[in-house]
C-alpha positions in Angstrom: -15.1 -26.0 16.5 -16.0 -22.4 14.8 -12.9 -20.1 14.5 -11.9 -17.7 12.3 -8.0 -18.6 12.3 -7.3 -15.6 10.3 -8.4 -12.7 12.3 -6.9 -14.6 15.3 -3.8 -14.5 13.0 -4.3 -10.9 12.8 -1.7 -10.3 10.2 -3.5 -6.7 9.3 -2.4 -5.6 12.7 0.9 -6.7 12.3 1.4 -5.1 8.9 0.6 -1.6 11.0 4.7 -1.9 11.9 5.1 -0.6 8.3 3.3 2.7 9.0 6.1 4.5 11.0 7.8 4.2 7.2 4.3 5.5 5.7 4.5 8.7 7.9 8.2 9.6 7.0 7.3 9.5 3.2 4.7 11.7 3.9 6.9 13.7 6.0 9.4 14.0 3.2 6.8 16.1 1.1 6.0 19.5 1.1 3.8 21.6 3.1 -0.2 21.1 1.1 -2.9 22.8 2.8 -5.9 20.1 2.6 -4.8 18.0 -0.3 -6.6 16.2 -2.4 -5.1 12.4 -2.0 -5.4 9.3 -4.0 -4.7 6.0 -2.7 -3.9 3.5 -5.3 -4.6 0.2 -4.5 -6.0 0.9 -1.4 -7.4 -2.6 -0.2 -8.6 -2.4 3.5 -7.1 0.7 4.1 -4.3 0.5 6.9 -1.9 3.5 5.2 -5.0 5.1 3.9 -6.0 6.0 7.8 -2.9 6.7 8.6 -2.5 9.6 5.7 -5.8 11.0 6.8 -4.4 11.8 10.3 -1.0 12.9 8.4 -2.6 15.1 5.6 -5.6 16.6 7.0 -7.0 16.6 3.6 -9.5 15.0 1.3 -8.2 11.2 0.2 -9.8 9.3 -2.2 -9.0 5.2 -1.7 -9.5 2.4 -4.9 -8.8 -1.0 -5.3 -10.9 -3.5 -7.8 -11.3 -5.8 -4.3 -15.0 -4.8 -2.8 -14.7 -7.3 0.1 -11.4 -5.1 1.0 -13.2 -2.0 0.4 -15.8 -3.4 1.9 -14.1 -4.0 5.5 -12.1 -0.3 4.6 -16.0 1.2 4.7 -16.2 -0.4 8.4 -13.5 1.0 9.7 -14.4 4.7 8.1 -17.6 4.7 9.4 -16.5 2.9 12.9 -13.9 5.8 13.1 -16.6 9.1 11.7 -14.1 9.6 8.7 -16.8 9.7 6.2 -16.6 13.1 5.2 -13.0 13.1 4.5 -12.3 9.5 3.0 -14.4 8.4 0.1 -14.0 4.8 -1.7 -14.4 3.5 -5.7 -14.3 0.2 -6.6 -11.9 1.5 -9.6 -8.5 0.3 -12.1 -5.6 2.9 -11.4 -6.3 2.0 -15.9 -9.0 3.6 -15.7 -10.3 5.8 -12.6 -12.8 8.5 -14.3 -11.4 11.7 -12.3 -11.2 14.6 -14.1 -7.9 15.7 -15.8 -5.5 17.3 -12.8 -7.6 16.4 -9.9 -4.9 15.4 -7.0 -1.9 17.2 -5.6 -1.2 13.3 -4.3 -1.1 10.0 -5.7 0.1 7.1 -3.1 1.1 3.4 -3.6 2.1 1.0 -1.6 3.1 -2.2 -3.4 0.7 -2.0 -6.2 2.4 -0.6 -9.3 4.6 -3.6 -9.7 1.8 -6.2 -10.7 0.3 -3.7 -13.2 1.0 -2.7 -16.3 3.2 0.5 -15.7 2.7 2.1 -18.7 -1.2 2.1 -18.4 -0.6 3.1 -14.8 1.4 6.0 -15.3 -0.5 7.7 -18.0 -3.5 7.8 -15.9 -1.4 8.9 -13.3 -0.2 11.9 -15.3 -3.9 12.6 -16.6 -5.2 13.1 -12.8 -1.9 14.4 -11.0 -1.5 18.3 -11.1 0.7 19.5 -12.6 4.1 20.0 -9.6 2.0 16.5 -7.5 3.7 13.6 -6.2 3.4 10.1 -6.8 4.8 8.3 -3.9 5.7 4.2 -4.6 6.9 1.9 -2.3 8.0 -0.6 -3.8 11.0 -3.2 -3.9 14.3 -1.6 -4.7 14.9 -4.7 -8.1 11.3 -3.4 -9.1 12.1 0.1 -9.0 15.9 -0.5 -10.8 14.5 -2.4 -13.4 11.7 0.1 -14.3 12.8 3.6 -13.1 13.3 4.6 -17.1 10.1 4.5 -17.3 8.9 7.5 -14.9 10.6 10.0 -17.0 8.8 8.8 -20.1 5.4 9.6 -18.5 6.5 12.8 -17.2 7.7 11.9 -13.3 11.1 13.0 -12.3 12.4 11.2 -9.5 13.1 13.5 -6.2 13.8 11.7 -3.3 14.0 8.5 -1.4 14.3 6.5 1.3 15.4 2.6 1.8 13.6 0.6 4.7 16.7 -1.6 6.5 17.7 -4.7 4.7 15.3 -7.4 5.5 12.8 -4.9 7.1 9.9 -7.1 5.6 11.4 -10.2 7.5 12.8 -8.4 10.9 9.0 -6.4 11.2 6.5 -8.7 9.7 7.4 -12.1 8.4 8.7 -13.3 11.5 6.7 -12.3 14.3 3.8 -14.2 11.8 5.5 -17.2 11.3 5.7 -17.2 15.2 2.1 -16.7 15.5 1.0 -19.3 12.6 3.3 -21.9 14.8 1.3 -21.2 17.7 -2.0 -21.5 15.7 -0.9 -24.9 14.4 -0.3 -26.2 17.6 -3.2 -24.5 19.3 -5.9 -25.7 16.4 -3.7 -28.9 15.5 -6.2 -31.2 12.7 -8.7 -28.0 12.3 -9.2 -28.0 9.1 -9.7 -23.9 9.2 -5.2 -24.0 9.2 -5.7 -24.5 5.5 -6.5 -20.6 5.3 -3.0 -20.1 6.9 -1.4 -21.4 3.7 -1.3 -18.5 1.4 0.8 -17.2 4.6 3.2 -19.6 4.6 3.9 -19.8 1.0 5.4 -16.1 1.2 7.4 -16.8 4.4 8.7 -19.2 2.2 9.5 -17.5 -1.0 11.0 -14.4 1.3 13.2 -17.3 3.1 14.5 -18.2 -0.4 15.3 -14.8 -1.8 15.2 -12.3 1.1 17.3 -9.4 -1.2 14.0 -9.7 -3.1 11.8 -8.3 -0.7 14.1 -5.1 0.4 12.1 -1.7 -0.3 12.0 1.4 -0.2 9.5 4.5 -0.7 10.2 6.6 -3.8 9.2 10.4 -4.4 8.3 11.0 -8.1 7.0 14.8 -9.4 4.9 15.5 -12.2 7.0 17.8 -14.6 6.0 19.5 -17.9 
């Protein structure tokens, strides 16, 4: 038997629940004519699509995964985006834009496993001066590290929280549904082993479901 269990899982099109929150941070900013946007951490590219439509501007995606940026080319050129969303394999530590380059920086659950300090100088270096950076990220992440946004020069300006357990409610448990049925559907395949990785975070959100609780922040670059 030949299957690929993941895309059958089809976790990716279950994560597209998340973008009705990725349109009303978007929505929260002001009016840009054409911006230039950078998507940080952009893997395969499910907000970075959805901030095309939104924006109507230039956007700019990197991640340091090629096989994500690989499948995020497919969908570009499937969907005739070319001209208006370009890819890098390239660090947020080190991106090579020149200084000021983006009205927009965007981040969706990135910043937290990198070293923020790195991060948000570079940020700084190619965000105009008046830009946004918008984060989502978990609310604990965001307490325990919001000192340091002023030190790079971001002020914080708005904010929205998802609803409590959003990640579980929206994602984790219409896929631990699906992965049941898989197991029983494909029971002593030894493809299931791919659904692991899966299960491992239903179970770590299970454990400590406060953890998981987000919320998309709004910072500005200030003098």
């Amino acid at each position: 038997m030949s299957i690929d269990i993941l895309e059958e899982l089809g976790a990716e099109q279950m994560r597209k629940v998340f973008l009705k929150y990725t349109r009303r941070a978007f929505e929260m900013l002001p009016k840009i004519e054409s911006p230039q946007l950078l998507d940080i951490g952009c893997g395969s590219g499910t907000p970075t699509l959805e901030l095309a439509e939104l924006s109507n501007g230039a956007i700019i995606g990197i991640d340091i995964d090629q096989q994500e940026l690989d499948k995020f080319n497919g969908k570009i050129e499937k969907k005739g985006l070319s001209s208006c969303i370009k890819t890098f394999n390239r660090s947020i530590y080190n991106t090579k834009f020149p200084d000021e380059r983006f009205d927009i920086l965007w981040e969706e659950g990135v910043i937290h496993i990198l070293n923020i300090k790195k991060c948000l100088e570079e940020c700084n270096r190619i965000l105009k001066l008046d830009g946004f950076l918008v984060s989502f990220e978990t609310i604990k992440w965001v307490s325990n590290n919001l000192k340091a946004f002023p030190k790079h020069g971001f002020k914080l300006v708005d904010k929205f929280l998802l609803p409590e357990e959003a990640w579980w409610t929206d994602y984790y448990s219409p896929l631990e549904n699906k992965i049941k049925e898989l197991r029983i559907k494909y029971k002593g395949s030894k493809e299931l082993k791919e659904l692991e990785g899966h299960e491992k975070d239903i179970a770590m959100l299970k454990k400590n479901p406060k953890e998981f609780d987000c919320g998309f922040y709004i910072y500005q670059k200030v003098d």
